[in-house]
N, C-alpha and C positions, 0 to 999 in steps of 0.2 A: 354572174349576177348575184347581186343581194340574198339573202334571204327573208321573204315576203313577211312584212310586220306580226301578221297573225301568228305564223309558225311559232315565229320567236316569243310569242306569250303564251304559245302552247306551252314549249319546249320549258318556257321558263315555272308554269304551272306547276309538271310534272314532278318541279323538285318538292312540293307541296301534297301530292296525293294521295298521300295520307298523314294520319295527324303526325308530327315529330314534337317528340322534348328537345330541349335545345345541348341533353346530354348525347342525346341519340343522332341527331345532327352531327358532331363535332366528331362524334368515334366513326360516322359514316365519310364524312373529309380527312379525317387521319387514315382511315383506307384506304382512300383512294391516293394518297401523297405514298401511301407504303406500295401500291404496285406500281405508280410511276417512278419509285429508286429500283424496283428491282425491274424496269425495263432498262435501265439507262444502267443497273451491272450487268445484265446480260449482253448491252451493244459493247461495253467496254470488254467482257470478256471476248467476246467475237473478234474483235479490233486485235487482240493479242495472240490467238490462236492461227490468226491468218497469218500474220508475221512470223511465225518459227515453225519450225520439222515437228514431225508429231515426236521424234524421241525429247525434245526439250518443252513437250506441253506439261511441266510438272503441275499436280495439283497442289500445291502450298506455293503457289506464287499467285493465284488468280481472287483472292477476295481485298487483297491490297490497293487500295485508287495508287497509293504511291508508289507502290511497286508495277504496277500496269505501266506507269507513266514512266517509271528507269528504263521498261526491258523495251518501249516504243522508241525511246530518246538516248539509249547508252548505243557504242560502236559495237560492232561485231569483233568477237576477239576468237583465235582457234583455239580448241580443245587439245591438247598438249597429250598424246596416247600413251606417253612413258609414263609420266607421273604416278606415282603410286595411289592416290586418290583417283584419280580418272580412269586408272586399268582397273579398280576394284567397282567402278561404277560406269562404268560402258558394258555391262554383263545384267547389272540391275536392270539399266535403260532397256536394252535390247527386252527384254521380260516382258518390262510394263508397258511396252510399245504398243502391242494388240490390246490392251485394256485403257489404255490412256482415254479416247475418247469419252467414255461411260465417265472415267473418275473425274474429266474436266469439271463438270455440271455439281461435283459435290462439294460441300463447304469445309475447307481449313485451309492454316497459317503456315507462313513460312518463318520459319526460325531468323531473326535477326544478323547471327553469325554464318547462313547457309550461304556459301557461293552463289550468283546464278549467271550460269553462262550458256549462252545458244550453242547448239551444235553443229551449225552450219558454217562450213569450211569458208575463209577466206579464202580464194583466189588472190592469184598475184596480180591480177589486173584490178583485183579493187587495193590495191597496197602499194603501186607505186610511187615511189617518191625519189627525187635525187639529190641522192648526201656522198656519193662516191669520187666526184670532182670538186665537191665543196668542201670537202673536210677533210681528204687525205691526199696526200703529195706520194706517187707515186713512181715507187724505187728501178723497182726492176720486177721481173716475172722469175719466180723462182720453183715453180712445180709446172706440171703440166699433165692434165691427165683425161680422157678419154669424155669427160664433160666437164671439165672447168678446168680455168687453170688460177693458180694460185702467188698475189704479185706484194711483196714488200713495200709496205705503204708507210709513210708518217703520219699523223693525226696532225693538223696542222692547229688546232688548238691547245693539247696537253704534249704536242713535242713527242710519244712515248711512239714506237715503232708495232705495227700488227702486221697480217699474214690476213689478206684481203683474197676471198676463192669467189668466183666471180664465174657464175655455168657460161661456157662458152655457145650457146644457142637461146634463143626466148623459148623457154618453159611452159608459159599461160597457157594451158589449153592442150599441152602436151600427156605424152603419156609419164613421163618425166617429173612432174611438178610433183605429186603423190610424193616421191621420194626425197626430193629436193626438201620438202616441207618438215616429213622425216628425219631427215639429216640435220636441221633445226632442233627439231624438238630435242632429238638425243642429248643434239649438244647443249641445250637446253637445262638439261636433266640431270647429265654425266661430268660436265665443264667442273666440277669443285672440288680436284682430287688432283693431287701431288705428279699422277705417272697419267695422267689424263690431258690432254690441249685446253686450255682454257677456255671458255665461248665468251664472247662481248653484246655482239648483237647481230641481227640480222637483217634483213629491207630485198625488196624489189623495187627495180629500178628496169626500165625499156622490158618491163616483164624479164629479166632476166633476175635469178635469187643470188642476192649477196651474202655474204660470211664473213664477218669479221671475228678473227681469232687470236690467241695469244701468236706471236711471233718465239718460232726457237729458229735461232742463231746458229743453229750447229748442225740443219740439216738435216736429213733423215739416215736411217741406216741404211738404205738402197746407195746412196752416198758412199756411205763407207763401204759397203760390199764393193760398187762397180771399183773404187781405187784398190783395194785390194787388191781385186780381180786384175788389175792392169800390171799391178807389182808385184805381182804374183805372190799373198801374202797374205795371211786369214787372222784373224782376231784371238786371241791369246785365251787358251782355257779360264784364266779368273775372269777377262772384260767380258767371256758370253757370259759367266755366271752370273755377273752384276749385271748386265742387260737381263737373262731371264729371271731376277729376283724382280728387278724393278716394276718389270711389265707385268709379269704374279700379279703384284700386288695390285697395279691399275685392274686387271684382270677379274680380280678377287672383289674390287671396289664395285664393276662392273656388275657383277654376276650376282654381288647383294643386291643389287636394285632388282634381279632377277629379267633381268637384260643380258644379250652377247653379241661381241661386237661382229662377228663371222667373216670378217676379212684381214683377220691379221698376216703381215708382212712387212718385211723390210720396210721397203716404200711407206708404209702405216705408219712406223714407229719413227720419231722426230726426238733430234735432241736437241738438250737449253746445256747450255756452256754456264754455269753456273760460278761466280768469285766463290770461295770457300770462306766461312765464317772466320772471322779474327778467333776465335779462340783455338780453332784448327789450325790457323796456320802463324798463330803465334809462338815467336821463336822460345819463349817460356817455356814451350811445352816440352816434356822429357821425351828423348829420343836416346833408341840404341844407337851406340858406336859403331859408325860405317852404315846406318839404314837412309835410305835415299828421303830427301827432300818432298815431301808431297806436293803436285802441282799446286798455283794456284785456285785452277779451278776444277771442277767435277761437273761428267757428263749428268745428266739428269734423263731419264728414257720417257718420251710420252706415248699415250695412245690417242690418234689421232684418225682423222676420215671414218668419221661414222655415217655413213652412207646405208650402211647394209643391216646398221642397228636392229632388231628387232624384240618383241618380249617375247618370255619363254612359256606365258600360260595360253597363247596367242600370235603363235610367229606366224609371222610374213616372211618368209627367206628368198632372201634374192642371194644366189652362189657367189661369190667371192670369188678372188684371184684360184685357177684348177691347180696350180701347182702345189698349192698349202691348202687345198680342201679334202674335209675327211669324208672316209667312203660311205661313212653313214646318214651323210648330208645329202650326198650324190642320191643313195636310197630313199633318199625322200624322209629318212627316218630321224624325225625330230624332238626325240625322246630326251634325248641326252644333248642336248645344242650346247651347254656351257666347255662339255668334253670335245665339243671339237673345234672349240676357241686352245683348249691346249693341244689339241694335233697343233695347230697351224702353228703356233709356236713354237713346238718342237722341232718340225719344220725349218723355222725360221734361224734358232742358234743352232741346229746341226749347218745350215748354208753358212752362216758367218763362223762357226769356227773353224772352215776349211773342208764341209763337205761337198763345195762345187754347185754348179747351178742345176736346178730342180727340174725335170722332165716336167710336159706340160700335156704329155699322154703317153699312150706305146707300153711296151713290157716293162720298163724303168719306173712308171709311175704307178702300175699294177704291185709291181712288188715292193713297194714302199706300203701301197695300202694293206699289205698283206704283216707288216712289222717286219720287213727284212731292212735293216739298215745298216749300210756299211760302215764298219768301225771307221773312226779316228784314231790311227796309228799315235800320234801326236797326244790326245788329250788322254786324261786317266781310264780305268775303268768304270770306275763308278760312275765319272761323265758320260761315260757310254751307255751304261747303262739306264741313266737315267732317262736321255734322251730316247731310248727305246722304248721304254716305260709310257711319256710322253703321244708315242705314235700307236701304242697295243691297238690294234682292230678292236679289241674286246672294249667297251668302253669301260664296261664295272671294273677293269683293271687300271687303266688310264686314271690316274690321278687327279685330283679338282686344282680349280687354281689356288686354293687356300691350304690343300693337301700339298702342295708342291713347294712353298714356305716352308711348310714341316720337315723337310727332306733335311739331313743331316749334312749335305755336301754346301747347302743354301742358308744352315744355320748362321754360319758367319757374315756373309754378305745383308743378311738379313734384317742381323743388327745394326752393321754400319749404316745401311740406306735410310733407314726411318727416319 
């Protein structure tokens, strides 16, 4: 019902009772217009604090109408853990977390050029989309591994050929997806380096996480081991050392981001068959009398399957292949994580020059972690040597992978590869 006429001349009276100047009037309507804007920033601020995690409630986002209005109406995008800006500020957030609520309610600006991104994780069920039958012509299956397998595809618009890992289960909801998301990011992060697999992009599709990768052509060194192994034949003292110059240096690439990859092995490491520059294999070039013909092309070594990536100020360690894991990792002890990306490599060219397949437990795999390794008759000493070097139990003797470059036996290779 209405309200009864009298009221209303009361009501209306009241703005009258007592005498007003018409300057005294005008400053008491300008107050009252100043606390109705500062109800209508406290709804808008409410309106934004309910939509995000309290670690992305930053206080320099909330006095902005147009920035209220971006963080309401922009997509959810993930927080990337490797990044070197992000690992240096998910320590801050974590901090300011218990205080955030108090600093909501205070007043200041957010800087112009400041990122802002929510911290709340994409799921793969909000990220479905399907571009794996629409866009790529699909080859054959050419890996296969214990959650995805990995299929030679063409890009049916630029023609150019990728390395499509495809998890062989749906992920959404799994315990699974964490790492899967992981394995993104790395690639993410690490894909811009010479001895590294390329990243392109990624997607979920029937909730299952897609990878689209550089494609190498030449297979991985599990490859080349298992024919060996059939021909009864191991890889020649110079091609390990150009394999472990190569992968150093991914290694070393790796280890500056302050990242390790913790599952190096054969099966890991993929090669690109690479044509050699015209000027290399230009017959111009001087050559000694009687020195053979350099092939066309050259192996290029990558590091690949970053599944197990983690950072080093902040590891997450999921163990790797046991037959190339160092014993200090088994202990839990993750002091030294970049030194036992060189165990595993050590590991790795001592099996491809001819030292045989790797125990995967028992007294064999005990006294490996202990530095006893059996020479190679076949390769020098200093090869030997070094490779031992490689495995020391002691880590502070274990060489880094930038330390392993330096090595005198590697000088040479070291140069050519660059």
């Amino acid at each position: 019902p209405e309200t009864p006429p009298h009221t209303r001349k009361l009501r209306a009276l009241t703005l009258f009772d007592t005498p007003r100047t018409p300057k005294t009037l005008m400053s008491k309507i300008k107050s009252r217009i100043n606390q109705e804007n500062e109800v209508s920033k406290s709804k808008r601020l409410e309106d934004v604090v309910e939509s995000y995690s309290p670690i992305t409630r930053r206080t320099n986002i909330l006095n902005s109408n147009s920035r209220s209005t971006f963080l309401r109406s922009s997509p959810l995008v993930n927080v990337n853990p490797f990044t070197p800006d992000n690992r240096s500020n998910s320590s801050k957030r974590l901090r300011s977390q218990k205080t955030s609520e108090s600093i909501l309610l205070q007043d200041s600006g957010l800087d112009d050029d400041e990122e802002v991104r929510p911290a709340k994780r994409i799921h793969l069920r909000e990220n479905n989309i399907s571009r794996y039958a629409q866009e790529f012509h699909e080859v054959c299956k050419i890996g296969d591994g214990e959650f995805g397998a990995v299929y030679k595809c063409v890009n049916r618009l630029d023609g150019c050929t990728y390395a499509i890992k495809r998890s062989k289960k749906p992920l959404a909801g799994s315990i699974d997806e964490a790492n899967a998301i992981r394995e993104v990011c790395a690639h993410a992060v690490l894909g811009k380096h010479r001895h590294v697999v390329r990243y392109y992009s990624a997607w979920a599709e029937d909730d299952h996480m897609v990878i689209q990768n550089e494609y190498c052509n030449g297979g991985s060194l599990a490859d080349v081991l298992s024919q060996n192994q059939k021909n009864g034949t191991s890889m020649s003292e110079k091609d390990a050392l150009n394999v472990l110059v190569q992968i150093a240096k991914g290694l070393k690439y790796i280890h500056s981001q302050n990242l390790v990859h913790l599952d190096i092995k054969p099966g890991n490491i993929f090669i690109c068959k690479e044509r050699r520059s015209f000027e290399s294999s230009s017959p111009h070039n001087s050559m000694d009398e009687g020195e053979e013909t350099p092939p066309e092309s050259e192996n290029i070594y990558k590091i690949g399957d970053l599944g197990h990536v983690t950072c080093v100020e902040d590891p997450q360690v999921e163990e790797g292949d046991c037959r190339y894991l160092a014993n200090e990792v088994l202990q839990e002890d993750f002091s030294h994580l970049p030194k036992s990306d060189v165990f595993a490599l050590g590991l790795t060219i001592y099996e491809l020059a001819g030292g045989g397949s790797l125990p995967k437990n028992g007294p064999e795999w005990h006294k490996l972690r202990t530095g006893d390794l059996p020479t190679l008759p076949h390769c020098s000493s200093e090869f030997n040597r070094l490779l031992q070097s490689m495995i020391d139990p002691c880590t502070s003797r274990r060489p880094s992978s930038a330390g392993l470059l330096q090595h005198p036996i590697l000088s040479t290779y070291s140069s050519k590869s660059k």
